[in-house]
C-alpha positions as CSV (number, residue, x, y, z in Angstrom):
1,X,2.4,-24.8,-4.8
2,X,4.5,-23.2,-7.9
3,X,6.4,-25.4,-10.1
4,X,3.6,-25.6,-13.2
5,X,4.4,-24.8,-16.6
6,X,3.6,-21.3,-17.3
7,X,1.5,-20.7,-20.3
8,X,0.5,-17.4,-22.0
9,X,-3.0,-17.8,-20.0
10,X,-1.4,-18.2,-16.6
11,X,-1.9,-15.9,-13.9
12,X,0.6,-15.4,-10.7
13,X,-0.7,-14.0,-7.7
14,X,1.8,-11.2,-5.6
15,X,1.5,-11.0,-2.1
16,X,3.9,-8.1,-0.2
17,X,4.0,-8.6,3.7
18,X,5.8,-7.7,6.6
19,X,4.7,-9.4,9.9
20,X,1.2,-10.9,9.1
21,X,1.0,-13.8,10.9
22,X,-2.3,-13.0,11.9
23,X,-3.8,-12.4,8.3
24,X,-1.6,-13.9,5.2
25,X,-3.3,-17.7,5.4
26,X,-7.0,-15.5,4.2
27,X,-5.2,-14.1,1.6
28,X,-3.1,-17.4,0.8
29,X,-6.3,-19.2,0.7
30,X,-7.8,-17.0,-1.7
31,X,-5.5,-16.5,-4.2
32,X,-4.6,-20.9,-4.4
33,X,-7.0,-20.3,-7.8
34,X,-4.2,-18.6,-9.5
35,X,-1.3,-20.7,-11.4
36,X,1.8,-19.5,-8.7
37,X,1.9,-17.4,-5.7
38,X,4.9,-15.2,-4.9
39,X,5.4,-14.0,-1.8
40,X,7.3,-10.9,-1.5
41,X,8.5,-10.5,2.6
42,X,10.4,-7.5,3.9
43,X,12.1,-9.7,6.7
44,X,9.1,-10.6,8.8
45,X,10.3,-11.2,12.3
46,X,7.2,-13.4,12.7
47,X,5.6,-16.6,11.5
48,X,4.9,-14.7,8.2
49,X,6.9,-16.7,6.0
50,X,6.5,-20.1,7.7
51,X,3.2,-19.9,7.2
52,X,3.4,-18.8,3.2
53,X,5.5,-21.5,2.7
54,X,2.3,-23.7,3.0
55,X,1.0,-22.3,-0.1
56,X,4.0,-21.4,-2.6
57,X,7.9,-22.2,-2.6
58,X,8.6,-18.5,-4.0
59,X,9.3,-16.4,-1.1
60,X,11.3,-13.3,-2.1
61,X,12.9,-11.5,0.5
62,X,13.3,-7.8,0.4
63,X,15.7,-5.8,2.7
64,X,13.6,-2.5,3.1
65,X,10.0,-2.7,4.8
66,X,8.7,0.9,4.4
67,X,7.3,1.1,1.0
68,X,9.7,1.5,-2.3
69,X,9.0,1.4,-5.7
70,X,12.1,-1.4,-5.9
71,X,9.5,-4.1,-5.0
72,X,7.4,-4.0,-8.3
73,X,11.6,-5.0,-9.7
74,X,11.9,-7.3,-6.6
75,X,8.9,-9.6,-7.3
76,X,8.8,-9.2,-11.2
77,X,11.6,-11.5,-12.0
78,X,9.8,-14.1,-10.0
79,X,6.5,-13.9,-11.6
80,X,6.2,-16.7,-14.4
81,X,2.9,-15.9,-15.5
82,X,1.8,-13.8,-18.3
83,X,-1.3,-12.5,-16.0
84,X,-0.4,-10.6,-12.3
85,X,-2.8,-9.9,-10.0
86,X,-1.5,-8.1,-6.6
87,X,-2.8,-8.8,-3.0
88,X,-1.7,-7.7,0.6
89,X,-2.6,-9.7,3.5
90,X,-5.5,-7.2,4.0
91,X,-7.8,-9.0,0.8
92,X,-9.4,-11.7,-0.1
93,X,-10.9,-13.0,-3.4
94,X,-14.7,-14.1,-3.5
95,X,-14.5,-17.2,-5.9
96,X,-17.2,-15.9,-8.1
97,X,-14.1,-13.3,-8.9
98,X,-11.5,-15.5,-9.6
99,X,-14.1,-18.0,-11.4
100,X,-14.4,-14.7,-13.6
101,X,-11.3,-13.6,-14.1
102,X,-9.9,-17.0,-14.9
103,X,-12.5,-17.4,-17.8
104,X,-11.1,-14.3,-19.4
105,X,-7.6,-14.8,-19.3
106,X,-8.2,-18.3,-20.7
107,X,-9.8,-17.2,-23.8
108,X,-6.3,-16.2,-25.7
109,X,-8.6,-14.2,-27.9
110,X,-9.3,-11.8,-25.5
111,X,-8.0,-8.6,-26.6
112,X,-7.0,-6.9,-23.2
113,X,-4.2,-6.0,-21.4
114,X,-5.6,-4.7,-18.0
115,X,-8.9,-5.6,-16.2
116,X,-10.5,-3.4,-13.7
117,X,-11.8,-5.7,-11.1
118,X,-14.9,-5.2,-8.9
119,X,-13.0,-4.1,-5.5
120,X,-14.3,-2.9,-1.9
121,X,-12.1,-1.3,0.8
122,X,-13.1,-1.7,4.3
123,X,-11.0,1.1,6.9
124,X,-11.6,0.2,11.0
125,X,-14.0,-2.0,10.0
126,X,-16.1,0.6,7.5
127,X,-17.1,0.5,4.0
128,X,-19.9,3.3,2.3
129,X,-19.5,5.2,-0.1
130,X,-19.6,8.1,2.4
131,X,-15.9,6.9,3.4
132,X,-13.2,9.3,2.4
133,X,-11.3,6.1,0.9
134,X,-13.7,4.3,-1.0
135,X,-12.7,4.0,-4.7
136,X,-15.3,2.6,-7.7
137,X,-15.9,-0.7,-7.4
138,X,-13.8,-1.7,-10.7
139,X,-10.4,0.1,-8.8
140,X,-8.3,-3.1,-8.5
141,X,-6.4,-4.3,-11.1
142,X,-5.3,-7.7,-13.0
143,X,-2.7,-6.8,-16.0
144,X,-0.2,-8.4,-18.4
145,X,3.6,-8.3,-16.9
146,X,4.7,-7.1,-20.2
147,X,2.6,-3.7,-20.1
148,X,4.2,-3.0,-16.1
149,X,5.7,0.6,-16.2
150,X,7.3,1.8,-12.2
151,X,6.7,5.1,-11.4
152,X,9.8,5.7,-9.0
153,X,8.7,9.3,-7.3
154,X,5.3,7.8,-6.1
155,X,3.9,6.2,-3.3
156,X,0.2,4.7,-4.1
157,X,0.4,5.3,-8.3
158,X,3.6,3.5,-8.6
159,X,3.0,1.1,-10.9
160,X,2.0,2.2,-14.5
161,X,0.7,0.3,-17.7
162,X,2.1,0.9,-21.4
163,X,-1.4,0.0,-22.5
164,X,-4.8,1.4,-23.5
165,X,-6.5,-2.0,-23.6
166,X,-8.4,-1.5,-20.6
167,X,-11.5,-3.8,-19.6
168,X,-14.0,-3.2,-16.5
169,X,-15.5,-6.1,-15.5
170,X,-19.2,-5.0,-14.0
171,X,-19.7,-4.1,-10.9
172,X,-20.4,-7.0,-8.1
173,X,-21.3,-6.2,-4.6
174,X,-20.3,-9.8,-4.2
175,X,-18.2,-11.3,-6.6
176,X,-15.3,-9.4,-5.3
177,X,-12.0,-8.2,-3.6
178,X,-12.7,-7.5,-0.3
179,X,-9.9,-5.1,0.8
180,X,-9.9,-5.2,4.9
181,X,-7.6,-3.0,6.5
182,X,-7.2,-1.0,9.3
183,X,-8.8,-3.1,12.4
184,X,-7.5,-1.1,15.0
185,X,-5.9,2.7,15.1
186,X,-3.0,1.4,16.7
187,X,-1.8,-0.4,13.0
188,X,-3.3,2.3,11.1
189,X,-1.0,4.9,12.7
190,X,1.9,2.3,11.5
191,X,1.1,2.5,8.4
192,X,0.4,6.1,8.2
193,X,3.8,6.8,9.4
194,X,5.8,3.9,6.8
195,X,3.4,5.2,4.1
196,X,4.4,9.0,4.8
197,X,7.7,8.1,5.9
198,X,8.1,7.0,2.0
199,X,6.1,10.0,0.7
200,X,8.9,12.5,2.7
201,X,11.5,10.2,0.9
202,X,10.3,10.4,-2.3
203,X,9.4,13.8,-2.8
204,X,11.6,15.8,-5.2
205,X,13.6,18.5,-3.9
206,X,12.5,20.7,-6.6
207,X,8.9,20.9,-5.7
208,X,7.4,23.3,-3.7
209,X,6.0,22.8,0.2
210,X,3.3,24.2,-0.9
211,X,2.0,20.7,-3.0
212,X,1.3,18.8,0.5
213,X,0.1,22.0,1.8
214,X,-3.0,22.6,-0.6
215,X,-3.5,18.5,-0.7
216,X,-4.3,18.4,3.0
217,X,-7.4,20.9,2.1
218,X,-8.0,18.5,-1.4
219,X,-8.5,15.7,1.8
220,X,-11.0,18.5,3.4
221,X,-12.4,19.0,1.0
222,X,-13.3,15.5,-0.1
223,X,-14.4,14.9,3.4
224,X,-16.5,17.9,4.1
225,X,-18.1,17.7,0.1
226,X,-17.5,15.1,-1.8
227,X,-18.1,12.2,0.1
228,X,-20.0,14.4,3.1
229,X,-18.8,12.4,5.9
230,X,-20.4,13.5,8.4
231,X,-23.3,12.5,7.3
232,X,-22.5,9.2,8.4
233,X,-22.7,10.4,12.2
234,X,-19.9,9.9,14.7
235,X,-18.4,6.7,12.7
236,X,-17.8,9.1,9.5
237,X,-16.4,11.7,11.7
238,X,-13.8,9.4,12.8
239,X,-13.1,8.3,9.2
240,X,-13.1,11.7,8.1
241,X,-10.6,12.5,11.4
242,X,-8.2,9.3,10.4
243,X,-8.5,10.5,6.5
244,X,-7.1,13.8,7.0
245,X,-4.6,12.8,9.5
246,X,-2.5,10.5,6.9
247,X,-2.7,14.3,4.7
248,X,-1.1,16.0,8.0
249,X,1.3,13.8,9.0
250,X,2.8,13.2,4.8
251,X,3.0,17.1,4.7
252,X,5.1,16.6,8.3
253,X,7.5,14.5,7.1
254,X,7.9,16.3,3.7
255,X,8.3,19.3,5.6
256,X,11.1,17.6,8.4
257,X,12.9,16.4,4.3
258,X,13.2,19.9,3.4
259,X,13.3,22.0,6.3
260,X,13.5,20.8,9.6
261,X,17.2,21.6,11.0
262,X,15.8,19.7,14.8
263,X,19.1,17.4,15.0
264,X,21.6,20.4,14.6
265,X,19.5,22.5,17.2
266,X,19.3,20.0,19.5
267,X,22.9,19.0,19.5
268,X,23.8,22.9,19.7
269,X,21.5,23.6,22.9
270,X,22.9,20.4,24.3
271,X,26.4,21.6,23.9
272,X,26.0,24.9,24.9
273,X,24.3,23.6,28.0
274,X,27.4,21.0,28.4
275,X,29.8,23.8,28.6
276,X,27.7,26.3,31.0
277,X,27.6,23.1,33.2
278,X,31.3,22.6,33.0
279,X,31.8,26.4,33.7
280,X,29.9,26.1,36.5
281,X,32.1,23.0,37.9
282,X,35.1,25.2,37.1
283,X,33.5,28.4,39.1
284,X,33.3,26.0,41.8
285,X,36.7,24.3,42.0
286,X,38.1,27.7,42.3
């Protein structure tokens, strides 16, 4: 539970949810090595914060529960330790990790201000470097709160660092995060449409369409090239498939911001059609 004194070693663990009954006591679990756990909930409708409030006293609630950059300002107030290291209910922490990352930000020597953690993302159960979404195993960060910059216009690189003093701990097929999301298509489609939902949002006015446009063949092309899905048979086909749909469905939305005039049609045709059916009733009374 929180209530320790903070010191300039301590480290505070965030964890956004929204509804994740089913996975938030993994994550709790792995992240009781850190000094204070903060729990940042976009009005669960479920067990979500009963259940965190086994494992920390600082639950934050946050009004909106598609994505927005105001949750890095929501949860940083809270945060009493010098160290932050973000979670979702989707990871876990080997203890090897934390063992690790605890022995560096102990030594008040150390010269750092962000460590690039060993990290490995599972999608529908997945994780080769032939998937589409896997990242370098030193991807996932731990950093000082005082370096924290918020990049407002984006979606997955919000949260910048006013720092250069960068250290990659080596790579552990082990000693890791293990990043598991995506168990089923049904929630991945969810979040594909909260995630894109927050891209269309967020997308200035005075770029051009084009952008999404040529980054749904940059998610082709990564597929088909870079990470050769297909060469993992019908289970990297269906990655590959998922991959690109996110791509489609963000340029959609964007698109639907900027161009789509659907309401105003719709309520036009429906009007029109309200008053050729009320001509007809008048034809017919005469």
């Amino acid at each position: 539970m929180t209530g320790v004194p903070m010191s300039k070693t301590s480290i505070t663990a965030i964890l956004t949810v929204y509804n994740e009954e089913q996975r938030i006591e993994h994550a709790l679990k792995s992240a009781a090595w850190c000094d204070e756990i903060v729990v940042l909930d976009k009005n669960s409708t479920d067990r979500t914060r009963e259940i965190a409030a086994r494992y920390t006293d600082k639950i934050v609630l946050f009004s909106d529960r598609e994505f927005s950059t105001g949750q890095t300002a929501a949860w940083m107030p809270h945060a009493s330790g010098e160290w932050v290291i973000t979670l979702t209910a989707s990871d876990v922490v080997h203890p090897g990790l934390a063992r690790r990352i605890k022995e560096l930000i102990s030594d008040e020597a150390f010269p750092y201000d962000v460590i690039h953690i060993p990290f490995r993302r599972y999608v529908l159960g997945l994780e080769t470097p032939r998937s589409p979404w896997y990242t370098a195993l030193n991807s996932h960060l731990v950093f000082r709160k005082s370096t924290v910059r918020v990049d407002e216009s984006s979606v997955h690189g919000a949260v910048g660092f006013d720092t250069l003093r960068h250290y990659k701990l080596p790579d552990s097929q082990e000693h890791c995060m293990y990043h598991l999301t995506h168990s089923g298509v049904d929630g991945m489609m969810e979040r594909h449409a909260m995630y894109c939902r927050a891209e269309g949002r967020l997308f200035l006015s005075d770029k051009p369409l084009s952008r999404p446009f040529i980054d749904v063949f940059r998610a082709l092309f990564v597929v088909l090239f870079k990470r050769r899905s297909f060469m993992m048979g019908w289970d990297g086909v269906a990655l590959a498939m998922a991959y690109l749909s996110y791509w489609m469905l963000r340029f959609v939305y964007i698109w639907e911001k900027r161009r789509s005039k659907a309401p105003e049609a719709y309520a036009k045709i429906r009007a029109d059609i309200g008053r050729a059916w009320a001509e007809e009733a008048a034809k017919k009374d005469k």
